[in-house]
N, C-alpha and C positions, 0 to 999 in steps of 0.2 A: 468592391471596386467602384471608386467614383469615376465623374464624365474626363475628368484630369487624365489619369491612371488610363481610363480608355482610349483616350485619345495618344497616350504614348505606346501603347502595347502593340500597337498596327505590323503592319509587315514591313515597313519604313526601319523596323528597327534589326531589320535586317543588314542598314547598310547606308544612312543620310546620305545624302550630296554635303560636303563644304571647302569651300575655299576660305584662302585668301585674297581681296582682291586688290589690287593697287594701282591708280593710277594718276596721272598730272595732267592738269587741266590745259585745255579746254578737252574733257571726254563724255561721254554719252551711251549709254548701252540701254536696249531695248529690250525688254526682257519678254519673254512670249513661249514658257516653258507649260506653261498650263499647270503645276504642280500644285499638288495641294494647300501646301503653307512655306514659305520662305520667311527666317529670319534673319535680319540684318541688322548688325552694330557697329557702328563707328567706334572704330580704334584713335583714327588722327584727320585732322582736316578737317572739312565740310562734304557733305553729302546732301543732294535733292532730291527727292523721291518723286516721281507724277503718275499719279494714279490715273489710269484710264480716264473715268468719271473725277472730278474732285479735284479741288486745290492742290498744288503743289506744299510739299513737306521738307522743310529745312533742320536737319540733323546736323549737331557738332557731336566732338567727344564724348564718348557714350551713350548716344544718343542710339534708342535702340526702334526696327519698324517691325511688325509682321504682314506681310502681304498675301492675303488670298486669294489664291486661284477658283475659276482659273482665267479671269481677266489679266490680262498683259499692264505695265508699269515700264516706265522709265526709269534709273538710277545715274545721275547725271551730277557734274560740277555744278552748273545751274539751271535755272528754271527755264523751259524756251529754248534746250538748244538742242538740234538735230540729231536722232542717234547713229554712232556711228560704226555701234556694233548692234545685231541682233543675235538674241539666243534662242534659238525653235525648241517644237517640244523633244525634239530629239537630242538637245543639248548643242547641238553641233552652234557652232558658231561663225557668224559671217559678214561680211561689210555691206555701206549700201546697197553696190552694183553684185550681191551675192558671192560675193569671193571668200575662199575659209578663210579663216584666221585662227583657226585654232592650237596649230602647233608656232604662228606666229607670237601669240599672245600665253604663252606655256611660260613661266618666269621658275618653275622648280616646282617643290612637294606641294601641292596643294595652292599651291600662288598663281594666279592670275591677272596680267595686268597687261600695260604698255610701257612700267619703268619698275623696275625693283624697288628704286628709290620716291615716287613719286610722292607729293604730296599729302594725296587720300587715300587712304586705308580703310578698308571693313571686311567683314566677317562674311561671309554668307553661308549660309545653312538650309538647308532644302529638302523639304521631306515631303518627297515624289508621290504619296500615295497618303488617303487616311480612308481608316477601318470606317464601316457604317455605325460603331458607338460612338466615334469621333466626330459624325460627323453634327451630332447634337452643340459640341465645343463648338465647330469651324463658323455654324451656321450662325450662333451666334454673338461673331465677332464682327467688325465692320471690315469693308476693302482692305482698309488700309488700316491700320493703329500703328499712332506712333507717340512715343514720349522722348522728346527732343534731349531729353538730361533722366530718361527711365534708368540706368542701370551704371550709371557712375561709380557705384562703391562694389557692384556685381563680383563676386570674387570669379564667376566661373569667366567669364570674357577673358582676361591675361590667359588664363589656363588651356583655355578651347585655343587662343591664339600659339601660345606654344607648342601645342601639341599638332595643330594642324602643320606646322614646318618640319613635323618627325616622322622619318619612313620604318616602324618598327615592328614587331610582331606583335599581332594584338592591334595595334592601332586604329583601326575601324571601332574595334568596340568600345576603347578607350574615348576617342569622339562621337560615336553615337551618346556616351553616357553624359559629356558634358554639352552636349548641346542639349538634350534634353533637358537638365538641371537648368541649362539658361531659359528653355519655353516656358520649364515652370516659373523661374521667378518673374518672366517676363507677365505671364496671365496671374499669378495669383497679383505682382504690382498695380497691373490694368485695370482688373475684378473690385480691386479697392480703393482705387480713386472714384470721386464723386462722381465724374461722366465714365466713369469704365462702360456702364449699364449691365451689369453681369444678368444674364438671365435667370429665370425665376429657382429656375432646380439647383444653381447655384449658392442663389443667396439661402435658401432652405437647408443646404449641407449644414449651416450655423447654428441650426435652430435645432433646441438639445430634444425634441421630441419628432417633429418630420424630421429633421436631419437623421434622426437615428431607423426613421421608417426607409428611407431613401439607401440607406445602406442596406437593411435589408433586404429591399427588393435587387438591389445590383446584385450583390453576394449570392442569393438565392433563389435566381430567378424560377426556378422549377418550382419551387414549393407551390401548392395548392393554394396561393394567397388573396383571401376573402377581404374588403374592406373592414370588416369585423375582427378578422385575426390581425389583421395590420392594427387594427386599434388596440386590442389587447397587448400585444406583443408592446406597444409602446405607454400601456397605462392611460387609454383616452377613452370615453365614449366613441361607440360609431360616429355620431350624428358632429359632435365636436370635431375628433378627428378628419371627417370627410371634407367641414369645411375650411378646418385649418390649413389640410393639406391644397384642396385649391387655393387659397388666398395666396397661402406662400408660391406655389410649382407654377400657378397657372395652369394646370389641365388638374384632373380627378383622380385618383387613385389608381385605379384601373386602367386608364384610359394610358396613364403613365408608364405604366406595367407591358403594357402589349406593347408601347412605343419600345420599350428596354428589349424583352424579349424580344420582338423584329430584328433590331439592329443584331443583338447577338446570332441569331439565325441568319442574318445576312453575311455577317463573316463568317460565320462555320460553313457557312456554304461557297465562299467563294476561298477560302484556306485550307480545308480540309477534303479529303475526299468519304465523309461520314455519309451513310443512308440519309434521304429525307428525314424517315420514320427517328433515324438515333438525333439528328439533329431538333426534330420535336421534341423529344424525350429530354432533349438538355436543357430545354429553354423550357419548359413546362408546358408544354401541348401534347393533348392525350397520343398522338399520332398524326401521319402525314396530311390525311386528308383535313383536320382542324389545323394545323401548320398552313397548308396551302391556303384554306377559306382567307384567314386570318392575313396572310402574305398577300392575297390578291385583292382583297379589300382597300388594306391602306397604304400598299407600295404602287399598286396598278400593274402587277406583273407577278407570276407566277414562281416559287423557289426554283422550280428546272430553266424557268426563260431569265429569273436574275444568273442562277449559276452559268450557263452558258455565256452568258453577255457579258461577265468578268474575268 
């Protein structure tokens, strides 16, 4: 399983948030849901994006952003103009002076605006929650990425847009599945532009010998694996191996390993109701108490005080 695949496997895919949104200018909404990652495509019009921190971002057609939480953003006709909706993290939605608007601004299945007909149209996609193997993706990606003309020929955008105006059975799983095809194409597009800056364990997936070690530690995090058998397994000397795999990842073999196995113990523990002791056992730790050492070390909190806390 790579950091891709982890990042869409979370408990999000239990159920995305998406609309459609639509509205005629002059409009402004404040966005302040705290959500993990929102995706956003422009179907028609223009759309401005204002990041907390950061330039404002100008999208036309097709024009696709991802925004990570959980700093707030504006999504506005233009740059500079007061918002005139806020969305909290409880979704609810409301006007300057705190008034709902939420059954005002209901326009049908999944449509959200102030005109059926307006102007500006986009997508929005919202996936309220990511797993702790995710969060290696989210961490790093910037506030905001946006590619003003990313996803123009995108087949899933028309589809995700159709299917969002359909009230049918099934249909939640049917748009969980094309929005997720649209965050992949959207990250592996990003990943491969010059400034994407994909990070290190990323660029390494390519590379036909740590790529191929990097799989094995996802796939098989329990195994007993020695910087040594990681090197045979892949046809290297140790001493090669060790530094190749730094060069590419950025951290050491090992060091990388304990990283993977954490995360995956961190979702077992906050999805599952598995013993400490079995959740060691899956991630490759002899038992609870080397689980716990290991958990309290590099997260600063303990398996039972993260489980309680999520």
């Amino acid at each position: 399983m790579d950091a891709l695949t982890g990042l869409l496997n979370g408990p999000r895919a239990q159920g995305a948030f998406l609309l459609r949104m639509v509205m005629q200018a002059p409009w402004s909404v404040r966005i302040e849901d705290r959500a993990a990652l929102c995706v956003m495509l422009v179907r028609r019009g223009e759309v401005w994006i204002e990041p907390e921190d950061g330039a404002p971002v100008r999208l036309g057609p097709g024009g696709v952003a991802l925004a990570r939480g959980p700093a707030p953003y504006t999504v506005c006709d233009a740059p500079g103009r007061a918002p005139r909706v806020f969305v909290d993290p409880e979704g609810q939605c409301t006007g300057p002076a705190g008034e709902p608007l939420g059954s005002v601004m209901q326009l049908g299945v999944r449509t959200w605006g102030d005109r059926t007909d307006g102007d500006d149209a986009l997508l929005v996609g919202t996936y309220r929650m990511a797993g702790e193997i995710g969060g290696r993706l989210l961490n790093a990606l910037p506030p905001l990425l946006a590619m003003p003309g990313g996803l123009a020929d995108c087949p899933f955008g028309p589809l995700l847009d159709a299917e969002a105006a359909k009230d049918q059975p099934g249909q939640e799983v049917v748009l969980d599945r094309l929005l997720d095809l649209m965050l992949i194409d959207v990250l592996r597009t990003w990943f491969s532009r010059p400034e994407g800056e994909p990070p290190g364990w990323y660029r390494a997936l390519g590379d036909p010998v740590i790529g191929g070690a990097l799989r094995l530690l996802q796939d098989q995090p329990a195994r007993p694996w020695t910087v040594a058998s990681l090197a045979a397994a892949v046809g290297m000397s140790r001493a090669a191996f060790a530094r190749r795999f730094a060069e590419l990842v950025g951290e050491p073999p090992m060091a990388y390993l304990t990283g993977w196995r954490l995360a995956l113990a961190a979702d077992l523990l906050r999805d599952t109701d598995d013993t400490l002791d079995a959740v060691a056992r899956k991630v490759g730790y002899s038992g609870s108490f080397a689980l716990s050492s290991a958990f309290k070390r590099v997260r600063g909190i303990s398996p039972s005080g993260h489980r309680a806390r999520v």
